[in-house]
Backbone as numpy.savetxt, mean C-alpha at the origin, in Angstrom:
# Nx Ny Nz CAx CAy CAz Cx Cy Cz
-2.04 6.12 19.69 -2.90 7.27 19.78 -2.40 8.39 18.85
-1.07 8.51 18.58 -0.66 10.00 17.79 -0.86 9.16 16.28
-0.75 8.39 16.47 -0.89 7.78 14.75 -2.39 7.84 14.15
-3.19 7.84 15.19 -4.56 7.90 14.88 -5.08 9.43 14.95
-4.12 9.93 15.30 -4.59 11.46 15.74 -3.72 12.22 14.06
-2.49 11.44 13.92 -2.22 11.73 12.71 -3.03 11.61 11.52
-3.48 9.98 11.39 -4.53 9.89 10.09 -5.86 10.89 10.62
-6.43 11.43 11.44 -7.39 12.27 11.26 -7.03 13.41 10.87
-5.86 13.82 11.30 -5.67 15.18 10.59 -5.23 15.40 9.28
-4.71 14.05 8.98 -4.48 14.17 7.28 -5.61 13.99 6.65
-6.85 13.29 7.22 -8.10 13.68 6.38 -8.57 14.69 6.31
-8.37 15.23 7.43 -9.01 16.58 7.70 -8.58 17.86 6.28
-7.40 17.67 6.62 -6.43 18.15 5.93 -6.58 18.14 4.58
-7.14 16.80 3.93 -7.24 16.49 2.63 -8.60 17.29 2.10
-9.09 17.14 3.04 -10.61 17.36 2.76 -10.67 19.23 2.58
-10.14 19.78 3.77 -9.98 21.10 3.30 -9.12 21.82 1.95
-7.61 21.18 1.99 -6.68 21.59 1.07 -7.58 21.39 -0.54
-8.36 19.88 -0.49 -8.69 19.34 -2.28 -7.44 19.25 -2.99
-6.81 18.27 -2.28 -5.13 18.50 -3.52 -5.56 18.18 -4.61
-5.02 18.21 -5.42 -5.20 17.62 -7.07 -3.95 16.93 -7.54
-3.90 15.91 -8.35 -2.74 14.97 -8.24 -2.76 15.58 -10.30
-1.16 16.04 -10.49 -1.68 15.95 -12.06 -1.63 14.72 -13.15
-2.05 14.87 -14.27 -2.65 14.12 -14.93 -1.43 13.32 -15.47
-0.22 13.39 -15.46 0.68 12.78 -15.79 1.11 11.17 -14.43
0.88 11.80 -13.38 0.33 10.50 -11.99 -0.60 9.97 -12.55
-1.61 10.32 -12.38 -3.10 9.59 -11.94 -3.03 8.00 -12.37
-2.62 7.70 -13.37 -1.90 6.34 -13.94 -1.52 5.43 -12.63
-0.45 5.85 -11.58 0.54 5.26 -10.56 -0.21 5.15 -9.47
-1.26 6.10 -8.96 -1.77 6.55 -7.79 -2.81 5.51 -7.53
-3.50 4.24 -8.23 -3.95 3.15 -7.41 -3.04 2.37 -7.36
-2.13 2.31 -8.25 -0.93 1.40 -7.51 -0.41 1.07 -6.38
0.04 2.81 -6.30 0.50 2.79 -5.41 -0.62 3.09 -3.94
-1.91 2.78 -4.08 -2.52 2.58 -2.98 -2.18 0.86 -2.79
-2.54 0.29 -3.69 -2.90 -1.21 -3.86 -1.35 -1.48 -2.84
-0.40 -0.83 -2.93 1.26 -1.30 -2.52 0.97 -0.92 -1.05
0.32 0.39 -0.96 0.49 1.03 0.53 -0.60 0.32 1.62
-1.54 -0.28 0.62 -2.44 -1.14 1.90 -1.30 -2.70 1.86
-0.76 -2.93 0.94 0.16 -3.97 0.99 0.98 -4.21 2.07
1.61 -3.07 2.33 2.17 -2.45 3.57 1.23 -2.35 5.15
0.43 -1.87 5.04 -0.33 -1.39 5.93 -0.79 -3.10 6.41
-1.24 -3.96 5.76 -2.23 -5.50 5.90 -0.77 -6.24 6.84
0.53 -6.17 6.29 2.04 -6.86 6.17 2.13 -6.27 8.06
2.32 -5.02 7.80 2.03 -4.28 9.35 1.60 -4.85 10.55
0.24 -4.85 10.34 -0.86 -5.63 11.14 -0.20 -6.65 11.52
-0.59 -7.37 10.82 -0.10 -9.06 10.79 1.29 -8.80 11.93
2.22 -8.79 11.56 3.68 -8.26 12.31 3.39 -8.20 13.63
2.45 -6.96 13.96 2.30 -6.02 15.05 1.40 -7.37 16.11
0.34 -8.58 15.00 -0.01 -9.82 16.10 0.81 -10.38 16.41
1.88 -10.79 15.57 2.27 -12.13 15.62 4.05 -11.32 16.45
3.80 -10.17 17.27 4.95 -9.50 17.70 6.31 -9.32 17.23
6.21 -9.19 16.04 7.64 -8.93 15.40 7.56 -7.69 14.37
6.47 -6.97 14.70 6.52 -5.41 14.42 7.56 -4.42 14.69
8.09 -4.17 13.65 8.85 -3.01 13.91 8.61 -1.93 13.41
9.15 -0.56 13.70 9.08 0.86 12.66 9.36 0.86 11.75
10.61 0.76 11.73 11.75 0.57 10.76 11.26 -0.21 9.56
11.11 -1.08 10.12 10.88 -2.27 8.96 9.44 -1.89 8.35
8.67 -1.29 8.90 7.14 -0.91 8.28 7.68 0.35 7.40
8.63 1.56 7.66 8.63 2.54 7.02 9.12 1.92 5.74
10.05 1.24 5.73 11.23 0.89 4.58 10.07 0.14 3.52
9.58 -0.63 4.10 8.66 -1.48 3.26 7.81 -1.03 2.69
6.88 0.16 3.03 5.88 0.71 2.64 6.40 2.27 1.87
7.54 2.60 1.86 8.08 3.21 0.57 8.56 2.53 -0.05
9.13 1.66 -0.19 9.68 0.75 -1.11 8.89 0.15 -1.90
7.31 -0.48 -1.30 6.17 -1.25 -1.98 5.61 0.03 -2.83
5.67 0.83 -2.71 4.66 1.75 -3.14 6.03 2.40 -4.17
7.29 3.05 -4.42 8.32 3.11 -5.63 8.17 2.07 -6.10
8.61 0.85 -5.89 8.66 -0.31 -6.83 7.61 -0.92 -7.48
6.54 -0.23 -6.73 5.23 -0.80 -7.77 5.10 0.38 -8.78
5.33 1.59 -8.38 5.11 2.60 -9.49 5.83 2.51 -10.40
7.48 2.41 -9.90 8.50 1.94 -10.96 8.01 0.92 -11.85
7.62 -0.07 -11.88 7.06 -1.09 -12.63 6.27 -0.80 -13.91
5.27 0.02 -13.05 3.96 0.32 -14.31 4.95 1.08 -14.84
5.68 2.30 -14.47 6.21 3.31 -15.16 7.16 2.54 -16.41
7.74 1.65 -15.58 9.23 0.94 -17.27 7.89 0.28 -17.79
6.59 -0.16 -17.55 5.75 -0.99 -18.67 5.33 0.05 -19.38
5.00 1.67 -18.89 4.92 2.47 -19.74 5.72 2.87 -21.15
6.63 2.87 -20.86 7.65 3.04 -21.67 8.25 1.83 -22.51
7.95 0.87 -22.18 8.14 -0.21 -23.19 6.47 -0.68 -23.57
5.81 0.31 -23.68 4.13 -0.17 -24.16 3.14 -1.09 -23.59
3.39 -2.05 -22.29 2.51 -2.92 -21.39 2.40 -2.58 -20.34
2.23 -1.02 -20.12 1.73 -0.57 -18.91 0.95 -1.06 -18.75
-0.67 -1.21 -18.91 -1.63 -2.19 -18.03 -1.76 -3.34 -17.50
-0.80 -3.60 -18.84 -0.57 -5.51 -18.62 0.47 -5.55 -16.72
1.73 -4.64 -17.15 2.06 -4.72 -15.85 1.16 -4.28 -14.70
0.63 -3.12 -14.93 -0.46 -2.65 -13.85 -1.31 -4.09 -13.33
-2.13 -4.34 -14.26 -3.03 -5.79 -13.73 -2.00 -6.74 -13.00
-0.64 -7.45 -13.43 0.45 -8.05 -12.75 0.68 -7.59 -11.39
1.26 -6.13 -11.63 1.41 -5.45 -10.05 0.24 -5.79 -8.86
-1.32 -5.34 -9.53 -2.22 -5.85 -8.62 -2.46 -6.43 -8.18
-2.50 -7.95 -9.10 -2.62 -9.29 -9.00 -1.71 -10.15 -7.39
-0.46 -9.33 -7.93 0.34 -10.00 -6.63 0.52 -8.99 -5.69
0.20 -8.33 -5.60 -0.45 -7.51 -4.46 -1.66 -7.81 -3.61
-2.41 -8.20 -4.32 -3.87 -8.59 -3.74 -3.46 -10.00 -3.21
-2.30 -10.68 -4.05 -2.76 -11.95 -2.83 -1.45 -11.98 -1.80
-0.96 -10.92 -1.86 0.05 -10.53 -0.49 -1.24 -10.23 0.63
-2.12 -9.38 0.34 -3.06 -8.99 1.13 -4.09 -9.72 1.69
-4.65 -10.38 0.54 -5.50 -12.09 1.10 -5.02 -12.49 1.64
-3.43 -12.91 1.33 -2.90 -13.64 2.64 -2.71 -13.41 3.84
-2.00 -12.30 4.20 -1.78 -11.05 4.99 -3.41 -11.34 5.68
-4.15 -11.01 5.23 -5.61 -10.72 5.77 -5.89 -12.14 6.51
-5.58 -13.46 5.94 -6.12 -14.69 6.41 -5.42 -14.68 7.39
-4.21 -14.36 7.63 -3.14 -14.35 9.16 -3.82 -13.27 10.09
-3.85 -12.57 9.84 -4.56 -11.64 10.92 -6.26 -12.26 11.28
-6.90 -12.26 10.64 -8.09 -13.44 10.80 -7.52 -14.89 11.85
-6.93 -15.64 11.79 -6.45 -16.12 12.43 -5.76 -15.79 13.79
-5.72 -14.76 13.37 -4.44 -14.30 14.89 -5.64 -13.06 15.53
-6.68 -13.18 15.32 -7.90 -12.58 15.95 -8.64 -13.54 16.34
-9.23 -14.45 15.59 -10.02 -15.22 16.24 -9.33 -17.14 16.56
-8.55 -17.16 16.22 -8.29 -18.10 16.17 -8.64 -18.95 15.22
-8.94 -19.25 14.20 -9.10 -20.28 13.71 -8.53 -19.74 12.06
């Protein structure tokens, strides 16, 4: 309940404040969504199959979300930032397909 009472007030929040992210981010910032639902899908799953922890959700979901930014950022600087960006996604998305097919399973059964 406070976690849900939390994400409403950070929308709330968002929605009034209008942060602005500057233009030197904007590059990192689907990344690092693509990492933080990575986290968030990894979560779930855990929290069915009862081996959810805090701990282990906080660590993971800053860590997924630096190490994916870190990534694009050194492809920046050695010139294949996108190439890594598309890479980063790529195996991200099928952490999450997968992630997603376990929880599908561990909802309905099959």
């Amino acid at each position: 309940m406070i976690a849900l009472l939390g994400l409403v007030l950070g929308v709330l929040l968002g929605l009034w404040l209008e942060p602005s992210l500057p233009t030197a981010l904007q590059p990192y910032l689907p990344i690092a969504i693509v990492a933080a639902l990575d986290a968030l899908f990894g979560a779930l799953r855990a929290y069915l199959e009862g081996t959810f922890t805090d701990k282990v959700f906080v660590v993971s979901f800053i860590s997924n979300v630096l190490i994916a930014a870190m990534i694009v950022w050194v492809g920046d600087l050695i010139g294949v930032g996108s190439q890594l960006s598309t890479a980063v996604v790529v195996v991200l998305g099928i952490r999450i397909f997968t992630n997603s097919a376990a929880i599908r399973r561990a909802l309905i059964h099959a």
